[in-house]
Structure formats: structure tokens, C-alpha cells
C-alpha positions in Angstrom: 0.0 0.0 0.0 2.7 2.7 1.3 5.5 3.0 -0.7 7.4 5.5 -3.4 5.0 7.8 -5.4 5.3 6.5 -9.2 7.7 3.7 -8.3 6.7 0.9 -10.5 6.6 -2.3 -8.5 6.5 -5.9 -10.2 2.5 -6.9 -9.7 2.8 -9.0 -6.6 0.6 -12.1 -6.1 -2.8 -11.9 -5.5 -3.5 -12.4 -1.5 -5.0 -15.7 -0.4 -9.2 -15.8 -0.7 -11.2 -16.8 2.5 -10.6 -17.0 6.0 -6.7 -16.7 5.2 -7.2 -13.3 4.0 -4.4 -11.1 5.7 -4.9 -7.1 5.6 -1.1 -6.6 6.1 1.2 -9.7 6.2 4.1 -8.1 8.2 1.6 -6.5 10.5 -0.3 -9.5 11.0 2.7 -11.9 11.3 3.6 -10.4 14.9 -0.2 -11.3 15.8 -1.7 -8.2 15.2 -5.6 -8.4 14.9 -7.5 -6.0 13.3 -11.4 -5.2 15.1 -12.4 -2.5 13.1 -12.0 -1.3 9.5 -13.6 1.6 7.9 -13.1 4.8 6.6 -13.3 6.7 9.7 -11.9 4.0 12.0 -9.1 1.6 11.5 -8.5 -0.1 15.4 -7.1 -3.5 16.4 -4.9 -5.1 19.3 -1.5 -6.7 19.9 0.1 -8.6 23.0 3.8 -7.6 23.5 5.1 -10.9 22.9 9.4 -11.0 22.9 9.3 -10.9 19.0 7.1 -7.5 19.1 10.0 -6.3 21.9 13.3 -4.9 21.9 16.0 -5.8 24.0 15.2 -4.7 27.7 11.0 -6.4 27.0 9.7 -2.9 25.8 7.4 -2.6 22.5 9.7 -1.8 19.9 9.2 1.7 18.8 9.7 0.5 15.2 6.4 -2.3 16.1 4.7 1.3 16.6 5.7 2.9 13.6 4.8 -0.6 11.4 1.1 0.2 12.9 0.8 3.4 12.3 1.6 3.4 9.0 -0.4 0.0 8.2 -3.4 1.0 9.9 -3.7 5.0 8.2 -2.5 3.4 4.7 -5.5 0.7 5.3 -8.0 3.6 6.4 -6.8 5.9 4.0 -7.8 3.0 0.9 -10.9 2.3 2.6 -11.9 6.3 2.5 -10.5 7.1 -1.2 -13.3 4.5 -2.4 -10.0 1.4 -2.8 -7.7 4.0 -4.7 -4.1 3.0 -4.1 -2.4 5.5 -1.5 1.5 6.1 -0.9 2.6 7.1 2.5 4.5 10.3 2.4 4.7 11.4 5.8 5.5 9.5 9.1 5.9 11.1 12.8 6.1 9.0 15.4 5.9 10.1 19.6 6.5 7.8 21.9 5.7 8.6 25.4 5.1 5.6 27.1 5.9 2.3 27.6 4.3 -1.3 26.6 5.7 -4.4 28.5 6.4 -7.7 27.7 2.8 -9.1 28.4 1.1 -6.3 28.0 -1.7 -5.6 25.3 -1.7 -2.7 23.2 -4.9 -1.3 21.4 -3.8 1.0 18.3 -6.7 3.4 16.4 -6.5 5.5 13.5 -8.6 8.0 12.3 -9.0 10.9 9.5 -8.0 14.5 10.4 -8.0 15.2 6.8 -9.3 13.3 4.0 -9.1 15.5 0.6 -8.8 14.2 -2.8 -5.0 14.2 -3.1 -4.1 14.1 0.7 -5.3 12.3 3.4 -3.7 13.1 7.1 -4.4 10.6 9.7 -3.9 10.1 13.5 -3.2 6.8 15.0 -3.1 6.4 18.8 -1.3 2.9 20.9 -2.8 2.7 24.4 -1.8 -0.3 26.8 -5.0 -1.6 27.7 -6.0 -2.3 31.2 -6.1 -6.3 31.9 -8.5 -5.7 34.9 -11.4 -3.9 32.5 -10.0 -3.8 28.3 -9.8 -0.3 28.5 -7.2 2.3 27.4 -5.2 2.7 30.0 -2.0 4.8 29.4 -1.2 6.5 25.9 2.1 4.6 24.3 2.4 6.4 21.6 0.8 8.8 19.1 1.4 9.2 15.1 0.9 11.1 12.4 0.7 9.9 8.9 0.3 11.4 5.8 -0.5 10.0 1.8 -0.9 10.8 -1.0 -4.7 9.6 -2.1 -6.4 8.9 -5.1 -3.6 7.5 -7.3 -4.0 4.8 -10.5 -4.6 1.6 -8.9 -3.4 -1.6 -11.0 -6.0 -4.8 -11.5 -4.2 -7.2 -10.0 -5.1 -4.9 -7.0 -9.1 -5.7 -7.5 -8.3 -9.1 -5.8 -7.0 -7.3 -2.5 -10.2 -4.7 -2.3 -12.5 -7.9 -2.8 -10.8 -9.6 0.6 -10.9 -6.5 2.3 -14.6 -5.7 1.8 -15.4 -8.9 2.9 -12.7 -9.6 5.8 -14.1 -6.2 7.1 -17.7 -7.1 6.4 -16.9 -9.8 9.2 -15.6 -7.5 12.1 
């Protein structure tokens, strides 16, 4: 989704159909589960497992950045009507921590969706084992793309899982 404006990539294959649907592999491969995804809501969860952490059992602030920019590229294809988007922009604040064990709850959402570019917000709260709520902020982003741009068929495949993995949530 992200990537180099007017880089020409080779077509990649199309994703698997069904239940093995994944919205973002790399994402999704550190167990990353999506709850919610829309065009004005993108949210999901992850436990801090060790290979989500860095060294000293923290959430690796790089884990943070990876949803960020997943979850506002996924929101931002959603609002532009499945028109392929290019991250452009990427800030990252980290102000507090996420422990080994802990579970994280990460939501984006449009500040700005206009035809060429969309800004989002994306928020990583550790959640409160005792009651699944947001407990303490972990870290806040801001991500901007570039919207509306030539998407290629193969692509058509990818919208079609989408629609209906979200369809499910």
C-alpha cells in the first residue's frame, strides 16, 4: 500500500481468498488483529510478545511505527473509495511504555481526507487487563498520503478480501 509515489513495482501475487485473508502480512505476522475497519476507523490489538520487543522487553518503537503506517495506509484506501495511496509522511511520539505481556490497542482516524491528501492520527494505548480499556497513551502518530492514485487490477483481488474480511468485524 505505502510506498514511493510513481515507483513501478512488479504486480505481486494476489492475496490468499477466504478466511486466510491477511490485511497486512508483516503486521499480521507479529499477531496483530484487526477489530475494526472503515473509513473513519481503522483499530485493532497486539500482545507484547518478545518478538514485538526490543531488548530490555519494551514494545519496539519500530512495532509502533509498522502500525501506524499499516493501519492509516488501510484507512486511507478504505476512504478514497479502494484507490491506491503512498505514504508520504511519518511522525512518530513515543511517550510511554508497553511491557512484555502487556496488550496494546492502536486506532486511526482521519484529520484530513481531501482528494489528493489524506492526514491521519493513529493512537497505541496499553490496555487495562483488569477492565479492556485504554489505560495509558504509548504512543501517538501522524501519517500522511498521498490519495487517489492509478490503482493496478491485480489490486481488485485485494479490495475484494478487504470488503469482505471487514464485512466480518
Amino acid at each position: 500500500m505505502a510506498g514511493r509515489a510513481g515507483a513501478s513495482d512488479p504486480p505481486s501475487p494476489p492475496p490468499p481468498a477466504g478466511d486466510a485473508f491477511k490485511v497486512d502480512r508483516a503486521l499480521q505476522s507479529l499477531g496483530f488483529e484487526f477489530t475494526r475497519v472503515t473509513a473513519r476507523e481503522v483499530a485493532g490489538r497486539l500482545a507484547v510478545t518478545e518478538t514485538c520487543c526490543q531488548p530490555f522487553d519494551m514494545l519496539n518503537g519500530g512495532v509502533s511505527a509498522l502500525m501506524a503506517e499499516v493501519m492509516a495506509s488501510i484507512g486511507g484506501y478504505v476512504a478514497s473509495g479502494y484507490r491506491r495511496i503512498a505514504g508520504v509522511q511519518l511522525s512518530v511520539n513515543h511517550v510511554g511504555p508497553a511491557r512484555l505481556g502487556d496488550v496494546v490497542q492502536a486506532t486511526a482516524t482521519p484529520i484530513q481526507l481531501g482528494r489528493k491528501i489524506q492526514v491521519w492520527e493513529v493512537q497505541i494505548w496499553r490496555i487495562d487487563p483488569s477492565t479492556s480499556e485504554c489505560k495509558d497513551l504509548v504512543s501517538t502518530a501522524r501519517v500522511t498520503l498521498m490519495a487517489n492514485l492509478s490503482t493496478q487490477q491485480e489490486m481488485k483481488s485485494f479490495e475484494e478480501g478487504l470488503k469482505k474480511f471487514s464485512s466480518k468485524l
